[in-house]
C-alpha positions, 0 to 999 in steps of 0.5 A: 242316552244321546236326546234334545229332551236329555240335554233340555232336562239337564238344563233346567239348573241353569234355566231357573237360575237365569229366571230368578234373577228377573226382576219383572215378577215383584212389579207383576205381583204389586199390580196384583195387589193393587188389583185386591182380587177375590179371585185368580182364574187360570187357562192354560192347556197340558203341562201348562195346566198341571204348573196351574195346579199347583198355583192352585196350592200356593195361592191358597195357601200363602196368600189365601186366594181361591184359584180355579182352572178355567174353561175355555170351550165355554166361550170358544165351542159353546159362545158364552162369555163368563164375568171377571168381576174382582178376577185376576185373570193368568195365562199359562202357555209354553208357546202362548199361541193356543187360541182357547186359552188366548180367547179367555185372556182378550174377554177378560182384558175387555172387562177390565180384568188385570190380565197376566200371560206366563209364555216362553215367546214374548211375541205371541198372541198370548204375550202380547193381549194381556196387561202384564207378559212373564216370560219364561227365559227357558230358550228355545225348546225343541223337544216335544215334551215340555220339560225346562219350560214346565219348571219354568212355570212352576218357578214363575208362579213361585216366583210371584207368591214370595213377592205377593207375601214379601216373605224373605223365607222364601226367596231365600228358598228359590235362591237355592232351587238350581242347585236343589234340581242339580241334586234331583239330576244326581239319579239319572244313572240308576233312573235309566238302569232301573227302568229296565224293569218297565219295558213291558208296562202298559199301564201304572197309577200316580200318586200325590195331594198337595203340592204335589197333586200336580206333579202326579199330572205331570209325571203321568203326561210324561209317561203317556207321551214319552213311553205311550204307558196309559197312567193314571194320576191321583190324589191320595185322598180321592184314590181311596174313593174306588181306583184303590180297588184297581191294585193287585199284586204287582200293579205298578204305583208311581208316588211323590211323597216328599216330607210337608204336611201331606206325608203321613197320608201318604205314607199309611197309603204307600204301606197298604199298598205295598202289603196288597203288593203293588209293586211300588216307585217312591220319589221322596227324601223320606227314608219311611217311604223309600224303604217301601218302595222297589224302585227308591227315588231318592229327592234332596234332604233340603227341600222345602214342601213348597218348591218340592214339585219344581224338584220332585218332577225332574227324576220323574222326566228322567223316568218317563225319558228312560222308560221311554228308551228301554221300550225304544222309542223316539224321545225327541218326536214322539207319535201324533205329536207336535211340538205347538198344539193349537186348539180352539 
């Protein structure tokens, strides 16, 4: 499978270990400190929203600060500009050129808000308003679907969480993430052979909580964009209030189920599931979970909850790039996309 978006996902490996050994992200995170927020807000657009998802998680969890997604058409469609009193404000962006999610940075720069851009060009818009630019030292990237910058960001975000918590567990952790997401490039083979079967699919359902739940988004956007299969991505936790009642025998599931905190949930779902007979793709390191599955996505044994979906995300990219090849579509450009999307 000759593509610019095999060759970029093949070099996340070495994209990640190149952005460990910035040294920018430790004076980023005392200036976090110093600020002694209540509050992180995030705008970001895309993938760049779903790595701000999981920041949600490690946020809360490691340093117990709430996070929360803005809203940028507030100030851009509907003219109001919110207060960002006691707010650490972060852009997310691959090419830190969309206007929204730049409008949110510049009005918070303007009250005083210490204001964070995480973009892969450190001459853009984004980069250059906010008090503090991380760049994601990702290279260019020439294939639509973001792929090695996504990982980036999740690390960025990873990144700043072990620095804010000064937790050496944790950057013992991220030292072995290269070699964690070469072993998730492992299955790349039996990933193509095996999306075979998902030629004619044109819809399918994502689950994961957690962590995870943004690794469900981005998983699901790659499907969408890649192979045009309408998925549909789902916190275990809210797929009982209702979508359950979509699954009927060979209803396609696509589920992150790592080991943490949130297997077990995962787990009782992925059995009931299977026994109403959906036909079951288990990304997981957990043997209780891949034996459900018809499709066994094996993950690293080694893998700690908190990194898993900068890890668990690479075979699902191999699984949407496949999916993408067996129905022979172009994996570089895919339809009615452009590599910059700008909105307003």
């Amino acid at each position: 499978m000759e593509s610019i978006l095999d060759s970029e996902i093949r070099e996340q490996p070495e994209v990640l270990a190149r952005l460990l050994a910035d040294g920018r992200h430790a004076e980023v995170a005392a200036a976090i400190r110093a600020a002694d927020p209540r509050h992180i807000l995030i705008a970001a657009r895309g993938s760049s929203d779903n790595a701000a998802r999981y920041a949600q998680y490690l946020f809360g969890i490691h340093c117990g600060l709430p996070v929360s997604l803005a809203a940028p058409s507030i100030t851009t469609q509907y003219g109001k500009v919110l207060h960002y009193r006691d707010t650490v404000v972060i852009g997310i962006s691959q090419s830190g050129r969309s206007p929204d999610v730049g409008q949110v940075l510049t009005d918070a720069a303007s009250q005083g808000a210490l204001t964070i851009a995480i973009t892969n060009d450190g001459e853009s818009p984004m980069a250059t308003a906010a008090k503090y630019h991380l760049a994601l030292n990702a290279g260019a990237e020439r294939s639509v679907a973001a792929t090695k910058t996504y990982t980036a960001q999740l690390t960025t975000l990873a990144l700043l969480t072990a620095h804010l918590v000064d937790d050496s567990t944790m950057h013992d952790d991220l030292a072995r993430l290269p070699q964690l997401i070469e072993k998730a490039l492992d299955p790349a083979a039996d990933i193509a052979k095996r999306a075979e079967r998902f030629r004619f699919m044109n819809f399918c359902v994502m689950l994961g909580r957690g962590y995870n739940y943004a690794t469900t988004f981005e998983i699901a956007l790659k499907l969408k964009e890649l192979s045009y299969v309408v998925a549909e991505p789902y916190s275990s936790a809210d797929f009982r209030h209702g979508p359950k009642a979509m699954i009927e025998t060979d209803f396609p599931v696509i589920a992150i189920a790592p080991n943490g905190a949130i297997f077990t949930d995962i787990l009782a779902l992925l059995t009931e599931l299977k026994e109403r007979g959906a036909d079951l793709t288990v990304i997981s390191e957990q043997a209780e979970a891949l034996t459900l599955a018809a499709v066994p996505i094996p993950l690293p044994l080694d893998m700690p909850e908190w990194l898993s979906p900068i890890v668990a995300v690479v075979p699902g990219q191999l699984l949407a790039m496949s999916v993408a090849a067996a129905k022979g579509l172009a994996l570089d450009t895919p339809r009615n996309l452009t590599k910059v999307t700008v909105t307003h």
